[in-house]
C-alpha positions in Angstrom: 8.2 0.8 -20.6 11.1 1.9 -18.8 9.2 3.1 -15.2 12.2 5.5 -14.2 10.7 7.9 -17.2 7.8 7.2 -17.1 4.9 9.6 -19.1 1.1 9.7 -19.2 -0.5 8.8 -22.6 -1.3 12.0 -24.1 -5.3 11.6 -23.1 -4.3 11.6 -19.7 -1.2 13.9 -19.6 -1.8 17.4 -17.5 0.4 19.6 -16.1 1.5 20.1 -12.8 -1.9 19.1 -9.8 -4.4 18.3 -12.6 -1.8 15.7 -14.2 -1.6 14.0 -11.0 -5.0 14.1 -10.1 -6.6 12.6 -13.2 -3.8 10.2 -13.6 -4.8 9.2 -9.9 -8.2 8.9 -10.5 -9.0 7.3 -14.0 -6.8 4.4 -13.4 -8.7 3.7 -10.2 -11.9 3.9 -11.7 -11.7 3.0 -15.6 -8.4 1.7 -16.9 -8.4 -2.0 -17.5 -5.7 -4.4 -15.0 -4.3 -5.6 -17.7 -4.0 -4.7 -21.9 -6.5 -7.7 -22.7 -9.1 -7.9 -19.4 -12.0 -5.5 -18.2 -13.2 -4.7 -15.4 -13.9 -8.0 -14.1 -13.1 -9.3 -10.7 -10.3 -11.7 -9.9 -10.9 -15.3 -8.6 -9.3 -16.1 -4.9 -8.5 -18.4 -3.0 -9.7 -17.3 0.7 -8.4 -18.4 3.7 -9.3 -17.0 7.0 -6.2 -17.3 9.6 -6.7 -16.9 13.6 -4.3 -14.0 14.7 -2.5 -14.2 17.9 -4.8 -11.9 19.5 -7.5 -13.8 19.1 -8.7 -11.8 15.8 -8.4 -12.7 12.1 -7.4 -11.5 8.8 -8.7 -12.9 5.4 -5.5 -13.9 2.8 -6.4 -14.5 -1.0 -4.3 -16.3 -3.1 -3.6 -17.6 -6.6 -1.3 -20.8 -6.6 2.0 -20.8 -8.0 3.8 -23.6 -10.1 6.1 -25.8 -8.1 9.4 -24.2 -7.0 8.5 -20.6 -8.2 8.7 -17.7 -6.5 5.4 -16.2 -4.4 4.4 -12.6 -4.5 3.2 -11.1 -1.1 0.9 -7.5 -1.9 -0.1 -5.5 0.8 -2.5 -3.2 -0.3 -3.2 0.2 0.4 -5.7 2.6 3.1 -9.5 0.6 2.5 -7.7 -1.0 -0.3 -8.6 -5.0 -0.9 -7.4 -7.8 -3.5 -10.0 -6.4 -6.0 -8.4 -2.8 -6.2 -7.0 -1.9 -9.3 -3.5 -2.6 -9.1 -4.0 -5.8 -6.8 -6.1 -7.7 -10.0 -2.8 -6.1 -12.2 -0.5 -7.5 -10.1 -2.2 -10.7 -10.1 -2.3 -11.3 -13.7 1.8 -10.2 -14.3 2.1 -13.0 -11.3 0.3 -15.3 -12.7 1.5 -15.3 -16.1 4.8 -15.6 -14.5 3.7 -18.8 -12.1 4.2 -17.3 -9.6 2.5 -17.8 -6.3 0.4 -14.9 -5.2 -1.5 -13.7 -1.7 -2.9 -10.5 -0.8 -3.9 -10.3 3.0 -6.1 -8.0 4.1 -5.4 -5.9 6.8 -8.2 -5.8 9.7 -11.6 -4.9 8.3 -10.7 -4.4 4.6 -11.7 -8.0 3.5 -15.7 -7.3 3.5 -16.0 -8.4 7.0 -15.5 -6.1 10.3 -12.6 -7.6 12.4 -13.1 -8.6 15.6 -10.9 -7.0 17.5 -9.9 -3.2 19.5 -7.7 -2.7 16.7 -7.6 -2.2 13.1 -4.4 -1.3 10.8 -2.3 2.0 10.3 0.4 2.9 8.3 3.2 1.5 10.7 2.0 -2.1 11.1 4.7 -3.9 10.7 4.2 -6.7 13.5 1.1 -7.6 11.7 3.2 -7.7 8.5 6.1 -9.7 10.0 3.2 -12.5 11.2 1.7 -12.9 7.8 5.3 -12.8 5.7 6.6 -15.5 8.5 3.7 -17.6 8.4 4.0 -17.4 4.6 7.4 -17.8 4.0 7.3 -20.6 6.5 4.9 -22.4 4.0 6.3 -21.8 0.8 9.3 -23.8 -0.6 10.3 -21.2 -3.4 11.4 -17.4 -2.2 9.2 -14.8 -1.2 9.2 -11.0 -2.8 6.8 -8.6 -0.8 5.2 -5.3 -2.4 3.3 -2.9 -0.5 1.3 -0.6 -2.1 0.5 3.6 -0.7 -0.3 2.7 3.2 0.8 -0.6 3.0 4.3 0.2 1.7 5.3 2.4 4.2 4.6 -0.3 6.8 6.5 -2.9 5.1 9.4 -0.5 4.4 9.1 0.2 8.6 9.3 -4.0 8.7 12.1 -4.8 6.8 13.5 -1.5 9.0 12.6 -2.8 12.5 13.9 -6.6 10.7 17.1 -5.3 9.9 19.5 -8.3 8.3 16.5 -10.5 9.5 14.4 -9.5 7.0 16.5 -11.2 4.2 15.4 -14.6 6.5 11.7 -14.1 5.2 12.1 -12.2 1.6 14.4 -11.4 -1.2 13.4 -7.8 -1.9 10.7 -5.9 -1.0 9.1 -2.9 -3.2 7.0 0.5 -2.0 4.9 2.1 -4.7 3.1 5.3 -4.2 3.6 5.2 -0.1 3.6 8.1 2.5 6.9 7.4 3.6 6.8 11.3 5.2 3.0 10.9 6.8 2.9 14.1 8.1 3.7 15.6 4.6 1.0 13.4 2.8 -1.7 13.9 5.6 -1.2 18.0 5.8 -1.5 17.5 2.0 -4.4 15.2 1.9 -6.1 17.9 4.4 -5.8 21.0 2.1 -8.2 22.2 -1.4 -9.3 19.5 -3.8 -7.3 16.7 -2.1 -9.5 17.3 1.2 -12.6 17.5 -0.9 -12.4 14.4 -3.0 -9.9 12.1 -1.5 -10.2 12.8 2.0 -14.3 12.4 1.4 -13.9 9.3 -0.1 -11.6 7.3 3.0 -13.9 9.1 5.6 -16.7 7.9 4.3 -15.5 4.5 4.6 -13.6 5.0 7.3 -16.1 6.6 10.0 -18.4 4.1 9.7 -15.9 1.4 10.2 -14.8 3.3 13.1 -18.5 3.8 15.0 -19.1 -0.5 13.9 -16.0 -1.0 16.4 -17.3 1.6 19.1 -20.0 -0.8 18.9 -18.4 -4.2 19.2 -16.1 -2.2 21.7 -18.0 0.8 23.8 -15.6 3.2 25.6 -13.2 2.3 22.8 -12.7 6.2 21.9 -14.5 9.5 21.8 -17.3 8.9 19.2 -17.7 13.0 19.4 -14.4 13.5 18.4 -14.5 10.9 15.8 -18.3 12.2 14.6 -16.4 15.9 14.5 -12.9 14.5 12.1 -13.3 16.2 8.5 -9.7 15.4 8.0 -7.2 12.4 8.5 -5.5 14.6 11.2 -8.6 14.7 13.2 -9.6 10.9 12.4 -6.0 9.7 13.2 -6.2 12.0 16.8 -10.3 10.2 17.7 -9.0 6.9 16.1 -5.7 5.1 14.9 -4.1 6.9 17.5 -5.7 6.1 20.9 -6.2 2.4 19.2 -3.1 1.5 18.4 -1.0 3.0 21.6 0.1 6.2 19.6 0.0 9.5 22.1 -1.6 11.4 19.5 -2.0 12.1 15.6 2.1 14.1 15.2 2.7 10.8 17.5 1.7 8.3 14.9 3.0 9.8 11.9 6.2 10.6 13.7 6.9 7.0 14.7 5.6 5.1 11.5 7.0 7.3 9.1 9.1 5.0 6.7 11.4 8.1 5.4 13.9 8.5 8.7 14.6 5.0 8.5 15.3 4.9 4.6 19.3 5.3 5.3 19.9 2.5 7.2 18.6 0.4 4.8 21.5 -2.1 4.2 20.2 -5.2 4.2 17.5 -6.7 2.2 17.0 -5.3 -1.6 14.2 -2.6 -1.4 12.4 -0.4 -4.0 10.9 2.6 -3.8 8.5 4.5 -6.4 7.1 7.5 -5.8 5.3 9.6 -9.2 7.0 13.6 -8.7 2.9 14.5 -9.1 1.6 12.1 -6.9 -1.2 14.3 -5.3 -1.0 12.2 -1.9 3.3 12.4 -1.5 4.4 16.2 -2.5 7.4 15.9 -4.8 9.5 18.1 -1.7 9.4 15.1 0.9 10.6 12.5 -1.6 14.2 11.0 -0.8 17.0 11.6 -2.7 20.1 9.2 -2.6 21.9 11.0 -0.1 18.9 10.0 2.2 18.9 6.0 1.3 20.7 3.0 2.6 22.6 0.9 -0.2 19.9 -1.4 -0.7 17.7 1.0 -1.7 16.8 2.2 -5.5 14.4 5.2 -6.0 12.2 5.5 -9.3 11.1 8.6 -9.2 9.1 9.1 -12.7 7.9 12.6 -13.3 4.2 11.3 -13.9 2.0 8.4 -12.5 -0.6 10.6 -9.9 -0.6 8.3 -7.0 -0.8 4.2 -8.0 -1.9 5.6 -11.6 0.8 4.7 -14.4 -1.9 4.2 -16.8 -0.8 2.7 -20.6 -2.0 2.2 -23.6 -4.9 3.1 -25.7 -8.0 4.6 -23.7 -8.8 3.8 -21.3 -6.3 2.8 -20.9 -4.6 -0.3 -18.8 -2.2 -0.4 -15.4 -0.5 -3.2 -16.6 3.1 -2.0 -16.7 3.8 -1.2 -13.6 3.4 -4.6 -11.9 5.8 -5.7 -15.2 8.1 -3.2 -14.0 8.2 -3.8 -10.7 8.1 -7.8 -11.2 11.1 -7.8 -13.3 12.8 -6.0 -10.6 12.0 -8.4 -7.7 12.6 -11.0 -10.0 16.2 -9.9 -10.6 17.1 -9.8 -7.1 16.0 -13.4 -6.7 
């Protein structure tokens, strides 16, 4: 399938918010990671590293063949290497040979971090330790994908890396990320969006939140925090105060990938955003007079937001890692 056009099998096509919203939601839930696995869970390789803070993160891998290339995913907000599209993007990899790791940002691995931080959308000096360390270790070259949340922050590291980034990767790819965070968090903040996706990361994220006013008292205002009903107000309580943002419009100001999208000269980078992605609203997508030359936008007309379902129901979410693999693997 060519990704660019891609379409919703017809049990799964809708038009206009229902489109994207179903094609959101049953991939998550029901399609299979690949045309000929079910839902079963994918078998890591865990290692726990010691940050430089004095904290750790959890990185899974699946070893690679000698000499091939290894595949770095950063996964999404509460995301994990089980998620849907981390298990589909571990069998395209391994079929391939290729090395693959997932890290997990702080407190998405099953285990509460220890730290007075956790991870946000701009993260990029956590990203630039772990693709270092990695690339550092590995003899073949390194590709990086980041997927919703964790694509914008590795688009804002191979900005901030600049011709250095082509040092540690050969190309790196965004799917499905909030490159304009104010647009995707006013949009995750209003009707069905608030009411079903918002729900679903506040319920994991508040009590993540009030674990680490525990390990950390006087760490924020547990009121304000108790009080969030959207990300706006959760950001304001918590990612911003933690992570040295003045406030909320501070944070998604400064991590925003989207500004920094024309200066993009250096390493190869891909960008796909679905024009009925209910997170990213079609308005705030980039067009080309807003990229650097490295840069290629897929913007398919379907996909909800890391959907791209195939097949027969129920479907599996197999092509877009074969999509996006045979693009990295061109630019190596």
């Amino acid at each position: 399938m060519v990704m660019q056009q891609y379409r919703a099998p017809r049990w799964l096509s809708g038009q206009g918010p229902l489109g994207g919203n179903v094609q959101t939601i049953w991939p998550a839930l029901y399609s299979r990671a690949h045309a000929d696995h079910g839902g079963k869970r994918t078998d890591y390789q865990r290692q726990r590293w010691s940050t430089p803070d004095g904290d750790f993160i959890d990185v899974d891998f699946l070893p690679a063949l000698a000499g091939r290339p290894l595949l770095v995913l950063f996964h999404g907000l509460e995301g994990s290497s089980q998620s849907h599209y981390a298990r589909a993007f571990a069998h395209w990899a391994t079929a391939q040979g290729w090395g693959y790791v997932v890290p997990h940002f702080r407190g998405c691995s099953g285990e509460l971090n220890r730290g007075p931080r956790t991870y946000h959308s701009g993260d990029h000096t956590e990203i630039n330790w772990v693709l270092r360390r990695l690339a550092e270790n590995h003899l073949g070259p390194v590709v990086a994908v980041g997927v919703s949340l964790g694509g914008n922050a590795l688009l804002r590291w191979a900005q901030e890396q600049g011709a250095c980034a082509s040092d540690v990767v050969r190309a790196v790819a965004a799917i499905s990320s909030p490159i304009d965070l104010a647009a995707a968090g006013h949009a995750l903040g209003r009707g069905f969006n608030r009411q079903v996706y918002t729900r679903m990361f506040l319920s994991s994220l508040k009590p993540k939140a009030l674990a680490k006013l525990a390990q950390h008292p006087g760490l924020f205002d547990e009121a304000a925090l108790r009080a969030a009903k959207d990300l706006h107000a959760y950001d304001n309580a918590f990612t911003a105060p933690l992570h040295g943002f003045a406030n909320t419009e501070d944070y998604w100001a400064r991590c925003s990938a989207k500004p920094g999208l024309k200066a993009m000269r250096e390493v190869a980078t891909l960008v796909v955003n679905a024009r009925n992605d209910p997170f990213v609203p079609q308005a705030c997508l980039p067009g080309y007079a807003d990229v650097g030359p490295a840069v290629t936008l897929w913007q398919p007309p379907e996909g909800g937001h890391v959907g791209f379902a195939s097949g027969r129901f129920p479907g599996h979410v197999a092509d877009l890692p074969t999509s996006v693999g045979r693009w990295l693997d061109q630019q190596i």
